[in-house]
Residue, then its C-alpha position, 0 to 999 in steps of 0.5 A: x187463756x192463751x194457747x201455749x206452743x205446741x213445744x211449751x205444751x210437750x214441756x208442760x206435759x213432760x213436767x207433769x209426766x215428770x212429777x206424777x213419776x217422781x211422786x208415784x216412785x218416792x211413794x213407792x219407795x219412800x212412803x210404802x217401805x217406811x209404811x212397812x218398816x212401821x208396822x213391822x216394828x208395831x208387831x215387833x213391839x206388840x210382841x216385846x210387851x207381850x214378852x214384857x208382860x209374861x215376864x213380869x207374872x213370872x217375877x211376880x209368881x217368884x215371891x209366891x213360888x218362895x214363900x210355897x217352898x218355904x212352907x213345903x220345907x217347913x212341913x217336911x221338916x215337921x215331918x222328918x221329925x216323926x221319922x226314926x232316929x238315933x237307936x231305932x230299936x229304942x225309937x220303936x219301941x217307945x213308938x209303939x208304947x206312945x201308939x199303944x196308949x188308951x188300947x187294950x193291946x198287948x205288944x209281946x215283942x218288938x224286934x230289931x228294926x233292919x235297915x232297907x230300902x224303901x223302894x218307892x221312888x228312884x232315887x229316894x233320899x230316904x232309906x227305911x227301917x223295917x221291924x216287927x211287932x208280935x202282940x195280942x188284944x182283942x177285935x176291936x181294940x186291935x182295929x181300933x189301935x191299927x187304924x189310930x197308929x195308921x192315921x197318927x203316922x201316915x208315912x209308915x206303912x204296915x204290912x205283913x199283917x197276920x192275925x190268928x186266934x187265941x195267944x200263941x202262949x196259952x192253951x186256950x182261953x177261960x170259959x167265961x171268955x170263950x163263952x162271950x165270944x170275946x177271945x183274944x187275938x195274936x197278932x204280928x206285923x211288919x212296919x215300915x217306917x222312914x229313917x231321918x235323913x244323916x242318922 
């Protein structure tokens, strides 16, 4: 191999000194920062999927979160219709008929049901009708009775619930009774019960 110049040798170091530089600094700034440039947008789309995904849960929940509604106002609108309407007193009355059938139960009395406020809820859409109810029948009967209208209408409430012996009217009861042990209960109560929305 031939030997070089000592100044075509300072050129030849100087060219590679040159080109080792220029390839180090396109690295630097050419190469790294698009390097960095490509994983940022790799996290930024990693992130957009992410973003892509949920949204597309939330639309497919939309349909099932419709048809839910859909059935919840079905099932409040089969419920308003048990609420009082038209001329409360009439509704209350046929109520408790329709509650008392199959009861040995006597409803004496049945007053005015007043309108109030519930009282539940701020803001309740509902306001109630409140009245009372005076009968007589015996033990059982009567639990039985209370326990029916209370599972028929689960969104009325009882309350005020008194219960005293005998008939307020009567003296006392027939011997043959009093001895069995089988006397009739009094019995008033106050019912709480919804008014249908706009009556």
């Amino acid at each position: 191999m031939p030997r070089l110049s000592k100044d075509k040798r300072d050129k030849l170091i100087l060219v590679a000194i040159g080109t080792i530089a220029i390839s180090v600094g396109l690295w630097l700034g050419v190469v790294r920062t698009r390097n960095d440039q490509l994983k940022t947008s790799r996290t930024a789309l990693g992130k957009a999927r992410d973003k892509l995904d949920k949204a597309r849960k939330v639309v497919s929940l939309a349909a099932q979160a419709q048809a839910d509604m859909e059935a919840a106002t079905n099932k409040l609108g089969l419920i308003e219709e048990t609420m009082a309407s038209g001329d409360l007193y009439s509704w209350a009355y046929l109520l408790l008929e329709k509650a008392r059938g199959g009861h040995d139960v006597n409803i004496i009395e049945v007053a005015r049901p007043a309108k109030g406020e519930v009282g539940v809820l701020a803001q309740f859409p509902y306001a109630a009708a409140i009245f009372s109810v005076r009968g007589m029948g015996y033990y059982h009967e009567f639990g039985k009775f209370l326990a029916d209208f209370e599972n028929r209408f689960p969104y009325f409430r009882v309350q005020n619930l008194s219960l005293s012996a005998g008939s307020e009217g009567s003296t006392g009861a027939s011997s043959s009774v009093a001895q069995s042990g089988e006397e009739k209960l009094s019995f008033k109560m106050d019912i709480v019960a919804l008014i249908k929305p706009n009556q």
